[in-house]
C-alpha positions as CSV (number, residue, x, y, z in Angstrom):
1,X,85.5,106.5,108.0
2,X,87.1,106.3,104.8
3,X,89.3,109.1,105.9
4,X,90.5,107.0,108.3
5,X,91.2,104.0,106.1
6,X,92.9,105.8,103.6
7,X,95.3,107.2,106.0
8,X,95.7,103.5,107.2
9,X,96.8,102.4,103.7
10,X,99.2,105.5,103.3
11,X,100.8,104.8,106.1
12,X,101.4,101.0,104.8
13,X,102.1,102.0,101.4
14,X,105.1,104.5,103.0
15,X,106.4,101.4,105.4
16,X,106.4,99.1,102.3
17,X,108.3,101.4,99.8
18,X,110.7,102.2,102.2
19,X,110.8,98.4,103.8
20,X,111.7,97.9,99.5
21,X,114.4,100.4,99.0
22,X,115.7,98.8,102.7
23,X,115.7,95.0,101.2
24,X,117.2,96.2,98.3
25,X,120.1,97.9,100.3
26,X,120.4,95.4,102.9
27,X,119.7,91.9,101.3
28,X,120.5,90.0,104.8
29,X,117.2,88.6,106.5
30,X,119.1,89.6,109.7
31,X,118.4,92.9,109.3
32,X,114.9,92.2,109.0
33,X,114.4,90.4,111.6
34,X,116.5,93.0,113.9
35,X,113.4,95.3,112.9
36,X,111.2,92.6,114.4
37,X,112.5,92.3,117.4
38,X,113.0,96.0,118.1
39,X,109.4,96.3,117.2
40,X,108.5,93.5,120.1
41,X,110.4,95.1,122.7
42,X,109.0,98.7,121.6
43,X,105.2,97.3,121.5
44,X,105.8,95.3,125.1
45,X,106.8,98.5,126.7
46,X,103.5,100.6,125.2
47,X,101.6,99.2,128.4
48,X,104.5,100.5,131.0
49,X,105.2,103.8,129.7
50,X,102.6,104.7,127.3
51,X,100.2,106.8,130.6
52,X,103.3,108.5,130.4
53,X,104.0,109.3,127.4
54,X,100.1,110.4,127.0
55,X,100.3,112.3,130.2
56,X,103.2,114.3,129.4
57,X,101.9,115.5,125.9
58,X,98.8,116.2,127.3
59,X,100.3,118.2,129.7
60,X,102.3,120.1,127.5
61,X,99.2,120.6,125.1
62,X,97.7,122.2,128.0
63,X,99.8,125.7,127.7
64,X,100.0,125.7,124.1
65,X,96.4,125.5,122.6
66,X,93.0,126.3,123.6
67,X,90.5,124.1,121.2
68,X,90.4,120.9,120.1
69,X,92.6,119.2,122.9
70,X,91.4,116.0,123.3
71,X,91.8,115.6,119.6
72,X,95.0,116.7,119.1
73,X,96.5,114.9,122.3
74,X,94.8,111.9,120.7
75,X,96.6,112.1,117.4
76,X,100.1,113.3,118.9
77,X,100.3,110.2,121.2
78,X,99.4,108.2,118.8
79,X,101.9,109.6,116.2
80,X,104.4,108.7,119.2
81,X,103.5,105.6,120.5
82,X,102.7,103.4,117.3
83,X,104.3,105.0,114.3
84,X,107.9,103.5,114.8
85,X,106.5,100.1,115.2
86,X,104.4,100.0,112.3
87,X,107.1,101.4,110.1
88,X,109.5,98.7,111.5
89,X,106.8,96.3,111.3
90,X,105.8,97.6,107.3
91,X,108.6,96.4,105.7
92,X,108.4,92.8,106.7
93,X,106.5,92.0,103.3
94,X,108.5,93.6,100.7
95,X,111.7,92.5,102.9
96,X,110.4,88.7,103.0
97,X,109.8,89.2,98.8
98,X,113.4,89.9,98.4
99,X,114.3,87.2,100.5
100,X,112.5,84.2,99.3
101,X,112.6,85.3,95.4
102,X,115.4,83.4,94.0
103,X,114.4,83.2,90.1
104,X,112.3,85.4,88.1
105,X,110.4,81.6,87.2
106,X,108.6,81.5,90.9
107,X,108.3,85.5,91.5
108,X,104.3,85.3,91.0
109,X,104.1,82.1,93.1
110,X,106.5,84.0,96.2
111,X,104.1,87.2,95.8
112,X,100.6,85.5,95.7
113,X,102.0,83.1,98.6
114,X,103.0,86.4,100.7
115,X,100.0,87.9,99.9
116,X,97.8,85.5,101.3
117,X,99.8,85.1,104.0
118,X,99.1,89.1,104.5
119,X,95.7,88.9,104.1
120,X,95.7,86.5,106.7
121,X,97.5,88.7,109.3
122,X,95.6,91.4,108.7
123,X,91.9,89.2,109.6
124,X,93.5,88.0,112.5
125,X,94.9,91.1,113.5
126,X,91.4,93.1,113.7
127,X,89.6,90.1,114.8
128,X,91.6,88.6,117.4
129,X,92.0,91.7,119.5
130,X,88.8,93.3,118.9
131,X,86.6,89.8,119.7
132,X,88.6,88.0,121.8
133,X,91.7,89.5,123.5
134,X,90.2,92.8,124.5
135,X,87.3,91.9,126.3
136,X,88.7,88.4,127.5
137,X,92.1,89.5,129.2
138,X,92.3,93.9,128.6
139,X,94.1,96.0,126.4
140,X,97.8,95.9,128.4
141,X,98.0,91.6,128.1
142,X,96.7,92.1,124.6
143,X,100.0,93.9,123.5
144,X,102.1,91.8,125.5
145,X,100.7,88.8,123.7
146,X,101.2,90.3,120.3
147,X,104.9,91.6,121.3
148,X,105.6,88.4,122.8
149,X,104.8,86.2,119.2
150,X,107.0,88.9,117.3
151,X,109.6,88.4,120.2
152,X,109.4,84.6,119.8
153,X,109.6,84.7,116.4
154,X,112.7,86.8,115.7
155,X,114.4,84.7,118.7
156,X,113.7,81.5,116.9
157,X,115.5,82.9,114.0
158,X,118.7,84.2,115.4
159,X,118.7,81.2,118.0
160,X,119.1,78.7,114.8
161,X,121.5,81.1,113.1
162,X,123.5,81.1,116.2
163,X,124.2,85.2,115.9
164,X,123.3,88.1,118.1
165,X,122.0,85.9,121.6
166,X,123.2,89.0,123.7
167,X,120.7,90.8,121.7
168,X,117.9,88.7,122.3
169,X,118.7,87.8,126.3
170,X,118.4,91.6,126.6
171,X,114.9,91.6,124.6
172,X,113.8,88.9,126.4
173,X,114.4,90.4,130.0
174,X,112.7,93.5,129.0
175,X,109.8,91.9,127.5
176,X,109.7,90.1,131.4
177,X,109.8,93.5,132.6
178,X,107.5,95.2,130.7
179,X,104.7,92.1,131.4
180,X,105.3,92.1,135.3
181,X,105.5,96.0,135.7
182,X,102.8,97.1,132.8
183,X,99.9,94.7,133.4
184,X,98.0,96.5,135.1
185,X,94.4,98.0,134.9
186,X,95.4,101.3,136.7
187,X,96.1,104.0,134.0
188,X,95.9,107.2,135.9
189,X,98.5,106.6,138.4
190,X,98.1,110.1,139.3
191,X,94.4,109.8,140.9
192,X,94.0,108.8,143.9
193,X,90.3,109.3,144.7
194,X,88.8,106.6,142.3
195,X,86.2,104.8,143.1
196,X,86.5,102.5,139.8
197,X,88.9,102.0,137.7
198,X,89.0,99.7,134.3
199,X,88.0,98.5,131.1
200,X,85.0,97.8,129.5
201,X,84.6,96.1,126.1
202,X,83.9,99.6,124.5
203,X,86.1,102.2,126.7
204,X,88.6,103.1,129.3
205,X,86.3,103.7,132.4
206,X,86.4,105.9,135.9
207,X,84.2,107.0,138.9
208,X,84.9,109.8,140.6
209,X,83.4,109.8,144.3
210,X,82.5,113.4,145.3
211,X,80.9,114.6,148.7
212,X,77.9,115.6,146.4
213,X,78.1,113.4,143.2
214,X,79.3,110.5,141.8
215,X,81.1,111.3,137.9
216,X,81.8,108.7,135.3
217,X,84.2,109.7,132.7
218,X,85.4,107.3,129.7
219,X,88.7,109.5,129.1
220,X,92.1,110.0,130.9
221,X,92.5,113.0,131.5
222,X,89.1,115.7,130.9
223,X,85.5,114.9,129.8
224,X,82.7,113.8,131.7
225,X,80.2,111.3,130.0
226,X,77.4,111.4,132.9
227,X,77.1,112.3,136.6
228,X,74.7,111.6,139.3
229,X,73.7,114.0,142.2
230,X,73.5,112.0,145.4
231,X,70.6,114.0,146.7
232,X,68.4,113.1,143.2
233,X,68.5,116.8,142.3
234,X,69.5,117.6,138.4
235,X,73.0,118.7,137.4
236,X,72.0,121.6,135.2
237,X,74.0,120.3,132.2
238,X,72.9,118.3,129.6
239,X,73.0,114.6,131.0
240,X,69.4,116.3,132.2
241,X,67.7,115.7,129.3
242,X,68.6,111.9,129.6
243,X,65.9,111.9,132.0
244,X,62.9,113.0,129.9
245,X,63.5,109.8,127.8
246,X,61.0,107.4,129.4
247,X,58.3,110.1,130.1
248,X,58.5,110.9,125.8
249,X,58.6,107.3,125.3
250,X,55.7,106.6,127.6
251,X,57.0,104.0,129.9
252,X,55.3,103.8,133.2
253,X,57.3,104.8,136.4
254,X,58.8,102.0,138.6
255,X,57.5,102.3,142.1
């Protein structure tokens, strides 16, 4: 776990030196904000093209290695998918610093205010769509939602500086096509003998209806978390020894 949290902060610590050196270059909020809205539109289209995108490297992954697949197809989508955002998205801090510094009389003041302000994001961003969003509306509307405030907000910026609204009519009308074409529950577009498809509030779920069993599987493309033999007989793997559970515990048979 702390593996994983260190390479959380690294990753941070990258977008905010480089989201620095940026400001520094660049002192023109618009530039910043620019990085806002490309991160909307890029986050809104994760639900439409993202089975792609995970499909494709999977499939790819399938020639090249041998072990370790599901691993490695994990960490190379996600390398794909969310890194360019969260850079973008990383140098909002250090870029609003520069911004709203003026005089070296208020610099604590602007850097305690923004890191509150951060802190803030960051208990609302775990909590929001692991509690509520998730489980209330799925994982598709919860990055529309979160594209859609980063849309509104960059819009409300160049809208009242009167500069680039060619720019944001095109973000805006992919956004709209992103939400009607990628809300959707179905992820493997490419099955077409699934009994059930859809979320729970832990995993990805599907049930595969064979002539002999019924599967369950809580990944895209390969792994099986249980099956069940329609004719009660056992499976020969080890799902099996699921069954001895209530006899070693005791628990009287249901008639």
């Amino acid at each position: 776990m702390d593996h994983y949290y260190w390479n959380d902060y690294d990753c941070h610590g990258c977008c905010n030196y480089w989201g620095g050196r940026s400001a520094d270059a660049h002192p023109d909020p618009d530039r910043l904000y620019v990085h806002i809205l490309v991160a909307a539109v890029w986050i809104s289209a994760i639900p439409l093209l993202g089975k792609y995108i995970i499909l494709g490297i999977s499939g790819l992954l399938i020639f090249s290695i041998n072990t370790q697949l599901l691993t490695i197809a994990a960490f190379l989508t996600c390398m794909v998918i969310f890194v360019f955002p969260l850079v973008l998205l990383g140098t909002v801090i250090p870029s609003l610093a520069k911004y709203a510094t003026d005089s070296m009389e208020n610099t604590g003041k602007t850097a305690g205010m923004l890191g509150a302000y951060n802190t803030i994001e960051s208990i609302l961003g775990t909590f929001l769509p692991t509690f509520l969003t998730i489980p209330t509306v799925g994982t598709a509307v919860t990055f529309l939602i979160f594209s859609g405030i980063l849309l509104l907000v960059s819009s409300i910026y160049f809208l009242n500086t009167g500069i680039k609204r060619i720019t944001i009519t095109a973000a805006t009308v992919l956004f709209v096509v992103c939400s009607v074409f990628g809300n959707s529950d179905k992820f493997a577009f490419w099955e077409t003998d699934l009994l059930y498809e859809g979320e729970s509030v832990y995993n990805y779920l599907q049930v595969r209806d064979r002539d002999d069993s019924r599967i369950l599987s809580t990944n895209v493309l390969f792994g099986v978390q249980s099956i069940m033999k329609k004719n009660s007989e056992l499976t020969g793997m080890y799902y099996d020894y699921a069954l001895a559970a209530p006899i070693m515990a005791q628990i009287p048979k249901v008639k």
